[in-house]
PADOBA-766016 format. One record per residue (C-alpha): x, y, z; residue in three letters; residue number from 1. Coordinates in pm, 1 decimal. Example, Ala and Ser with C-alpha at 12.3 -4.5 7.8 and 13.67 -1.06 7.14 Angstrom:
(atom (1230.0 -450.0 780.0) 'ALA' 1)
(atom (1367.0 -106.0 714.0) 'SER' 2)
***
This chain:
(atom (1638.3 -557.2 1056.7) 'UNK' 1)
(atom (1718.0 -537.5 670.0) 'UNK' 2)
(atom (1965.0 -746.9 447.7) 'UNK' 3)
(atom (2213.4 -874.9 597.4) 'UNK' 4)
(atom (2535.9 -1020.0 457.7) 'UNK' 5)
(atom (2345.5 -1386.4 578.2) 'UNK' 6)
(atom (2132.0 -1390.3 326.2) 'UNK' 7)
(atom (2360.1 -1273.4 63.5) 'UNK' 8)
(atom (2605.7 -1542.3 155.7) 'UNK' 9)
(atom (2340.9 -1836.2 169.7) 'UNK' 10)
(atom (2235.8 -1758.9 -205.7) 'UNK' 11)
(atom (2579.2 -1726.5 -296.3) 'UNK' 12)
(atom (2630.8 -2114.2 -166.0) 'UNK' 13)
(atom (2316.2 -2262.6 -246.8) 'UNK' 14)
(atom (2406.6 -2137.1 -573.7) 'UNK' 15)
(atom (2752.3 -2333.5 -539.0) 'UNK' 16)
(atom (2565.9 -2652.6 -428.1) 'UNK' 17)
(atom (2305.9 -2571.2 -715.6) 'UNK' 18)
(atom (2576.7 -2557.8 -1015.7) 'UNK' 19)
(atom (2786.7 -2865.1 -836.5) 'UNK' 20)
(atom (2459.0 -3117.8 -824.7) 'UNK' 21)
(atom (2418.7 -3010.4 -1216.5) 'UNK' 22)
(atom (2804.4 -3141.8 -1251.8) 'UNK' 23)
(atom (2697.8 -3502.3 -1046.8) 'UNK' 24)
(atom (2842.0 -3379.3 -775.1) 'UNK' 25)
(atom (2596.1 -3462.9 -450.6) 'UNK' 26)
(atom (2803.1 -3207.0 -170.6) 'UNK' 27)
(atom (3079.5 -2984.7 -121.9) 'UNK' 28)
(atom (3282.1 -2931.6 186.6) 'UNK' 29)
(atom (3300.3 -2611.4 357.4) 'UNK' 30)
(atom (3623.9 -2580.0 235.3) 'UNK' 31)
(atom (3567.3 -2597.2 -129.1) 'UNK' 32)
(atom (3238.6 -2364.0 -91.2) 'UNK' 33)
(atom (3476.3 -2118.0 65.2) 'UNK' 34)
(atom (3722.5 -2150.0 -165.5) 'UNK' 35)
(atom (3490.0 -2068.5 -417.1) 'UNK' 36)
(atom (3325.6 -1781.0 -246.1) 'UNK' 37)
(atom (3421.7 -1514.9 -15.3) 'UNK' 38)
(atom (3230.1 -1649.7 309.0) 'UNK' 39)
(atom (3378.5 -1678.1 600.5) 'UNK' 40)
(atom (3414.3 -2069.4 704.1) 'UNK' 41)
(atom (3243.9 -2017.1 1062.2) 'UNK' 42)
(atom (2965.5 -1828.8 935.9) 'UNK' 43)
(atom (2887.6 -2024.7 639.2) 'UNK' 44)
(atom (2886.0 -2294.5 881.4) 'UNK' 45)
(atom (2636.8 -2127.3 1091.0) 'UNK' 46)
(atom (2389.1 -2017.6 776.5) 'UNK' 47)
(atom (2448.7 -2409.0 698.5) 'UNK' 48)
(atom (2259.0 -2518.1 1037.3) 'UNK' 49)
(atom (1997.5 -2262.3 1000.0) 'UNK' 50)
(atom (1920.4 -2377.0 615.6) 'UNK' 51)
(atom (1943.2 -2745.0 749.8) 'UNK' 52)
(atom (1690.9 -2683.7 1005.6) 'UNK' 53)
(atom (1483.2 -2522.7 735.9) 'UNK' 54)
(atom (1519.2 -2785.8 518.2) 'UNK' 55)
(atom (1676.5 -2699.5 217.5) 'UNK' 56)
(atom (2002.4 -2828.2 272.8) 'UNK' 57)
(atom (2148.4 -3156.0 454.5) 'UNK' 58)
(atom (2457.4 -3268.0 534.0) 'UNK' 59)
(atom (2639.9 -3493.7 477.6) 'UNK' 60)
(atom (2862.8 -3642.0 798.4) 'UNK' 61)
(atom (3246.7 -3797.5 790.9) 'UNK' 62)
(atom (3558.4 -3729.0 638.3) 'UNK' 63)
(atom (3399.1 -3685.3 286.5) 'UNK' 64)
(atom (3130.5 -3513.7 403.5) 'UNK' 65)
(atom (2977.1 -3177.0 321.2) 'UNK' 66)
(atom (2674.7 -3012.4 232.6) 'UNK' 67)
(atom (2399.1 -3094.1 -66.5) 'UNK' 68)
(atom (2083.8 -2952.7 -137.0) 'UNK' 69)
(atom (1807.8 -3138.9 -7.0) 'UNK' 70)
(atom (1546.8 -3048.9 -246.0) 'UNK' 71)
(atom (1584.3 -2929.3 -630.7) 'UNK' 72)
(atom (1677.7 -2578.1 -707.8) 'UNK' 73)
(atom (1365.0 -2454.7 -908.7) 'UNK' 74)
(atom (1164.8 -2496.9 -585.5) 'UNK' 75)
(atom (1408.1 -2317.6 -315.0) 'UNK' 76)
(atom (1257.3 -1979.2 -368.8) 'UNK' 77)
(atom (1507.3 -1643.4 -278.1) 'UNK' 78)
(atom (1232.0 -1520.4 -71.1) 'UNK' 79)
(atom (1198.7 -1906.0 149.3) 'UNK' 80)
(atom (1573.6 -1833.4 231.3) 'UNK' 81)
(atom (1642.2 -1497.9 293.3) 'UNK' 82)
(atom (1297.1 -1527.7 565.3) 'UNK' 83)
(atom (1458.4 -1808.9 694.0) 'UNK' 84)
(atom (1752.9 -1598.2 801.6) 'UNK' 85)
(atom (1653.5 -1253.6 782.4) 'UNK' 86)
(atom (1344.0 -1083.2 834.3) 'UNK' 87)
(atom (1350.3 -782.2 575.9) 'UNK' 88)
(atom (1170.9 -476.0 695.3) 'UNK' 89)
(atom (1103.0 -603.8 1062.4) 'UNK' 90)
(atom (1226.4 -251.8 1180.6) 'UNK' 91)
(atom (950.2 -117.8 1125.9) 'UNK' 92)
(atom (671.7 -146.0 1384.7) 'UNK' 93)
(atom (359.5 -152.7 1110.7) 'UNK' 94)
(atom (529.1 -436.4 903.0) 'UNK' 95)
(atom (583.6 -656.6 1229.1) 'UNK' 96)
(atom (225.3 -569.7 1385.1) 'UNK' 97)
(atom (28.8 -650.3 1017.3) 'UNK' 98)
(atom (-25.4 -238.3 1008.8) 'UNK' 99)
(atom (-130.0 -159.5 1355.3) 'UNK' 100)
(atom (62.9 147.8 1442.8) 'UNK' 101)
(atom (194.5 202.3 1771.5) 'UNK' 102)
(atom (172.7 534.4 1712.7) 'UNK' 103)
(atom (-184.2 624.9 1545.0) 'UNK' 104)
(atom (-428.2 416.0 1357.6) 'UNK' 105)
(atom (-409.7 686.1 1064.4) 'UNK' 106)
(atom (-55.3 660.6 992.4) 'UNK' 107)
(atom (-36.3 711.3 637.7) 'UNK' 108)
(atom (334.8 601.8 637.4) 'UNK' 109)
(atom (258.8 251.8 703.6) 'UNK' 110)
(atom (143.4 215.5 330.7) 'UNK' 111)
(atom (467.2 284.7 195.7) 'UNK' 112)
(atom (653.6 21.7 413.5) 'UNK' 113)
(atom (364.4 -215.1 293.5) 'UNK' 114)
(atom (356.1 -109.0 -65.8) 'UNK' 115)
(atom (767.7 -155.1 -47.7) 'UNK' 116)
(atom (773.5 -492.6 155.5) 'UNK' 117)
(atom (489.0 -681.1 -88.8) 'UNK' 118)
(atom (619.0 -582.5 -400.7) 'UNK' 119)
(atom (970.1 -710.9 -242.6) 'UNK' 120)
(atom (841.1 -1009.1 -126.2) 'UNK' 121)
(atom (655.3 -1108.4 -439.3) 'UNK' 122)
(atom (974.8 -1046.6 -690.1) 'UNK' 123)
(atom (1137.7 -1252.8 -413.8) 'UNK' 124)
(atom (956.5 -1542.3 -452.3) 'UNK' 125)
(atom (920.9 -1503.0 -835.6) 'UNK' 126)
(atom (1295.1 -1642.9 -758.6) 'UNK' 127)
(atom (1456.2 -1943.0 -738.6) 'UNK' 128)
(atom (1802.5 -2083.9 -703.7) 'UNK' 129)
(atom (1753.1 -2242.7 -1050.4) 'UNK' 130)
(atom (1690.7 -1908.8 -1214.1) 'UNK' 131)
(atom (1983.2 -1786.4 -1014.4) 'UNK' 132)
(atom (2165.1 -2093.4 -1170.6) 'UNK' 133)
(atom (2046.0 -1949.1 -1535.8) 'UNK' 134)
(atom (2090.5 -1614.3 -1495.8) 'UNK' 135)
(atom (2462.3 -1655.6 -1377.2) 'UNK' 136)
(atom (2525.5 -1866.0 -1708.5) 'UNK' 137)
(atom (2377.3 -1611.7 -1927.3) 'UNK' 138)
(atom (2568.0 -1293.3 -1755.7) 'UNK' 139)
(atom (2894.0 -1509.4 -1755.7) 'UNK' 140)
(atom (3118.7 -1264.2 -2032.0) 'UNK' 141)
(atom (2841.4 -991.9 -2070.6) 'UNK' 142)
(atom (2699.1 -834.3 -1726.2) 'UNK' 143)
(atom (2346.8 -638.4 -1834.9) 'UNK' 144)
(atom (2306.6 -305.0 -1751.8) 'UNK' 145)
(atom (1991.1 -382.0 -1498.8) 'UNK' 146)
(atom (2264.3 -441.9 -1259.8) 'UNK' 147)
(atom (2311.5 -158.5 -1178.7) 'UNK' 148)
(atom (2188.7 74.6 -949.0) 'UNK' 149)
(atom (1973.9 360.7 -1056.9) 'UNK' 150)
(atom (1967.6 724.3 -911.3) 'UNK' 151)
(atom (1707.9 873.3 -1097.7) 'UNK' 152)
***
């Protein structure tokens, strides 16, 4: 398994919840979160358990209720969530054994897998929700060019 649209649609909430707690506001409703983004209200409701079990969110029960982040958003890393609800790289054997190849113990390939998924898991958790929160303010009216993807 890879990145799946879970992942990208828990950051995109907990980045909701994020910028709402900085305007005094302790939860949103599922409703206003989807309003807001373009997640479906089932399966944000789903992601919403899993990050609840996990910790980083809690809800909020009864007619006003909703979701808030249950701790601050400089210490909910991008890497803590998206291993909480995906597991980047699993599909390959080496990464999900800690390098013991089923299929010889001098596979050579293994090192690029390990080479890709540490480097991707330590820019990961360079991240949190509160730079998230700060990047979005400074990109607002004038997207950089690091966004997009390079060929070369």
């Amino acid at each position: 398994m890879g990145f799946t649209l879970k992942s990208s649609y828990a950051l995109r909430a907990l980045y909701e919840l994020a910028i709402a707690a900085e305007k005094g506001e302790d939860k949103l409703s599922l409703v206003e979160i989807v309003n807001r983004t373009p997640i479906p209200r089932d399966f944000l409701e789903k992601i919403f358990g899993e990050l609840r079990q996990a910790g980083i969110v809690r809800a909020i029960r009864g007619r006003y209720g909703g979701y808030g982040l249950k701790i601050p958003p400089e210490k909910i890393s991008v890497r803590d969530v998206i291993m909480k609800l995906d597991n980047p790289l699993n599909s390959f054997e080496c990464v999900q054994r800690d390098g013991k190849c089923l299929r010889t113990d001098e596979c050579t390939v293994k090192y690029v897998w390990f080479k890709l998924y540490n480097a991707m898991m330590r820019e990961l958790g360079d991240m949190s929700i509160a730079d998230l929160m700060n990047l979005g303010r400074s990109i607002e009216d004038n997207p950089p060019d690091v966004l997009q993807v390079k060929s070369d």
